[in-house]
N, C-alpha and C positions, 0 to 999 in steps of 0.2 A: 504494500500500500504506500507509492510511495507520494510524497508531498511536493505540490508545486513551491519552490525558492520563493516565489516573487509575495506571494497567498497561501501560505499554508493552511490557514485556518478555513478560506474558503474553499479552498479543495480539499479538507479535512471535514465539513458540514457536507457538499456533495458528494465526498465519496459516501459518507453512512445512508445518506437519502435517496442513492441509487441503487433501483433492484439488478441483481444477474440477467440479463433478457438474451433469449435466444430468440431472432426472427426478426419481421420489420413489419407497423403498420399493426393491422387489428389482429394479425395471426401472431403478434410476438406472444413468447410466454418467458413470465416473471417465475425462473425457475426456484430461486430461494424462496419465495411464498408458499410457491406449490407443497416443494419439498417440506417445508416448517407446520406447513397446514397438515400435511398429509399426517407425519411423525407424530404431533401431538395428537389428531385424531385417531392413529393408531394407540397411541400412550391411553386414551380417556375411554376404548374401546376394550384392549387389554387390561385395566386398571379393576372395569368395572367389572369384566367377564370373569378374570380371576379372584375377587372380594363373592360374585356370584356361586362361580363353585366351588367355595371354603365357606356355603352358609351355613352355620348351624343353629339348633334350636337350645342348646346350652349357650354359654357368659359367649357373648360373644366379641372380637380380637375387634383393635380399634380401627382396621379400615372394613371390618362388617359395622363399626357403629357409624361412620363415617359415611361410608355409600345409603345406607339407611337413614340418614340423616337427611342426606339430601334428595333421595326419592321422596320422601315423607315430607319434605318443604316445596315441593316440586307438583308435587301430586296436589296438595292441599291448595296450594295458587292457582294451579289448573282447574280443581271445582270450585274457588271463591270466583273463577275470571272467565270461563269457559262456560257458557249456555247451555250451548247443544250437546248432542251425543258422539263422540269420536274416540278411538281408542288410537290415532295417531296424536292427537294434541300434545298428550303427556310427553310420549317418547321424545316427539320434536323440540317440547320446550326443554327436556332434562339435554339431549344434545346439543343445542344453540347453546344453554347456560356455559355448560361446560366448557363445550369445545371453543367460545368466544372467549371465557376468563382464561383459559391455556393459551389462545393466542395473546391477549393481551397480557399476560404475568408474561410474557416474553421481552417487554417493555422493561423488566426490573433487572432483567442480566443484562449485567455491565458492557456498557455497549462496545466494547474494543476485543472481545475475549471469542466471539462466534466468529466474527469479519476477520481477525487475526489470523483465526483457524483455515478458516476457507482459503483464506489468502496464501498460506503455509502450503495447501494443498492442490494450489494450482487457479481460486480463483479468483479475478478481478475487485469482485462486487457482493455481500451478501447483507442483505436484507433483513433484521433479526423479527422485525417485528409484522407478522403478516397481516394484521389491523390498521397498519400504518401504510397500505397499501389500498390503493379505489379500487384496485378489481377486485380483490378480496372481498370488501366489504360490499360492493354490489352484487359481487356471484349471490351472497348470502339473500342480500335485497331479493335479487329477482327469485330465488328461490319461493324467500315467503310471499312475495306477487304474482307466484301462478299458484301457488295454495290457497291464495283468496279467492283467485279467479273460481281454482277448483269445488273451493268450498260455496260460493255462492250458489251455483250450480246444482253441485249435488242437494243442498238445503231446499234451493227455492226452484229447482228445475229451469230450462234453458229459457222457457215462455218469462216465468215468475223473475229470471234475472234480467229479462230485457223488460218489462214491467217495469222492473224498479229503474234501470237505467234510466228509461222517458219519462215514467212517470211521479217519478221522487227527487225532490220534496215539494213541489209547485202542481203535481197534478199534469195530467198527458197531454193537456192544451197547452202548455208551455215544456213539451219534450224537448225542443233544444236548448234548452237552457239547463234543463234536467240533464238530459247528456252530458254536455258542457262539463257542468259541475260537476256530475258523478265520476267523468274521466280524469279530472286532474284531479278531485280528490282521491283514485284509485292508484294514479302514479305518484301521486305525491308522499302516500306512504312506503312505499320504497325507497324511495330517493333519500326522502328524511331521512330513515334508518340507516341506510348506507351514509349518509354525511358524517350522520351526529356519530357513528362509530367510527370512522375515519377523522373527523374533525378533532376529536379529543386525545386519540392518542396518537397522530400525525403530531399536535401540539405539546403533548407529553416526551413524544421522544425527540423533537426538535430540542426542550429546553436540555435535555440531559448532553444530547450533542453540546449545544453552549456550553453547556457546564463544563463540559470537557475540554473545552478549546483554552479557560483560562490559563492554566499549565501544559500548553504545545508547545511543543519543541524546547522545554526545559528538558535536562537527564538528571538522572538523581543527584549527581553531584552539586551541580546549579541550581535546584530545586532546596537543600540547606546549607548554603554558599550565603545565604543573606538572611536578613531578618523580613526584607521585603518580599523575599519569595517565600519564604517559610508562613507569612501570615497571608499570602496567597493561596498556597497549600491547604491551610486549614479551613481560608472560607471556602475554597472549592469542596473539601472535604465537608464541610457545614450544610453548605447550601444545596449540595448532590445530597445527602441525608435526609435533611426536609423536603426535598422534593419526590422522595423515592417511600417515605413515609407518607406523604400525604397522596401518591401516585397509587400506593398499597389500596387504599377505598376506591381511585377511579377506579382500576381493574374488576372488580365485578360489579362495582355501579352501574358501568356499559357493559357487561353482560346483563347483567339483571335488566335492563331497560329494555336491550335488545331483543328478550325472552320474554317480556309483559309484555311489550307492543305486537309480538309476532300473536301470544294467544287473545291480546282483544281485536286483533285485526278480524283474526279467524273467527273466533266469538259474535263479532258485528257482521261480519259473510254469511254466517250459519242463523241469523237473526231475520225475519217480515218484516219489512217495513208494510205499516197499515195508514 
């Protein structure tokens, strides 16, 4: 990784903000996303399968009370938030929860120790945090935006969703405007979602980059060689703390958010409007 002479520091922010890409135009793929998405949903897959077949009905070990923990908060959200009758709801919300908080606690490893690595091993660019990436969090979007689609449908049938399209909330003598509105208020819940989870931690791992830039291109010796670098040291030391503490709540804040908005979207699809 190495550093431009003239800018270190900005070629030290763009190197951490650019993903590995193979390809050009709408067929590139962001392989260190791929790759980090896939790994930790393999991890939150194997994690849960193996807590599953070590269940037992005696005292049970703390990643049985742990997985149990969170079915049981998961489940409970789904019938306080969830209307209708579905037995995908649950599955969908306990996997978005998960697997968005594993993408985003990837925000909390020190951003120089993944990229160092890849870089050791041959590659230019890696990406650590796949939430900090728009196609990441749009893949996810459009996912829950044909689950709406699909859920409307299946609840209200094909007649009963073009009903509601023209005819809600103004009544079918004013369909176009019923249209209108029902269509951007149908894209617009995707979108939001994809923002607001990219928005937040695009901004979270932006500050920790800063944070790191303050001691660039010191080496340890230069680094307590002075009193002035030394008290440099410590606010970066300081200020990466608080930040990384206070970052500890965004991380499943935007999961959690991510995972109530996907079940009342669904909730509100599976819903008549009368």
């Amino acid at each position: 990784m190495s550093a431009d002479a003239e800018n270190p520091v900005t070629d030290y922010i763009a190197h951490h903000l650019t993903n590995f890409e193979v390809g050009e135009g709408f067929w590139a793929l962001h392989l260190d996303t791929l790759f980090t998405s896939f790994v930790l949903g393999a991890l939150f897959v194997g994690i849960f399968w193996f807590a599953a077949s070590r269940v037992t009905t005696g005292v049970p070990g703390p990643l049985q009370n742990f997985v149990e923990m969170v079915l049981e908060f998961i489940d409970n959200l789904v019938k306080e938030s969830f209307h209708g009758k579905s037995d995908l709801v649950a599955p969908l919300a306990l996997t978005i929860f998960v697997w968005v908080f594993l993408m985003n606690f990837m925000d909390l490893v020190p951003i120089d120790w993944l990229p160092t690595l890849a870089y050791a091993l041959g590659f230019d660019y890696f990406k650590v945090v796949p939430t900090t990436n728009m196609n990441a969090t749009f893949g996810l979007s459009i996912g829950v935006f044909l689950l709406i689609i699909i859920y409307s449908i299946r609840f209200k049938g094909g007649l009963g969703y073009l009903k509601e399209l023209f005819g809600h909330p103004f009544g079918l003598w004013l369909f176009p405007f019923n249209f209108a509105l029902n269509v951007i208020e149908t894209i617009a819940k995707p979108i939001s979602l994809s923002l607001r989870l990219f928005g937040n931690l695009y901004a979270a791992e932006l500050i920790f980059v800063l944070l790191a830039t303050m001691t660039l291109g010191y080496t340890a010796p230069e680094l307590f060689s002075s009193a002035g670098s030394i008290a440099m040291l410590l606010g970066q030391i300081a200020l990466t703390t608080a930040w990384a503490i206070f970052h500890i709540l965004v991380v499943p804040l935007q999961a959690f958010i991510f995972m109530i908005l996907t079940i009342i979207y669904l909730s509100m699809a599976s819903e008549e409007h009368h």
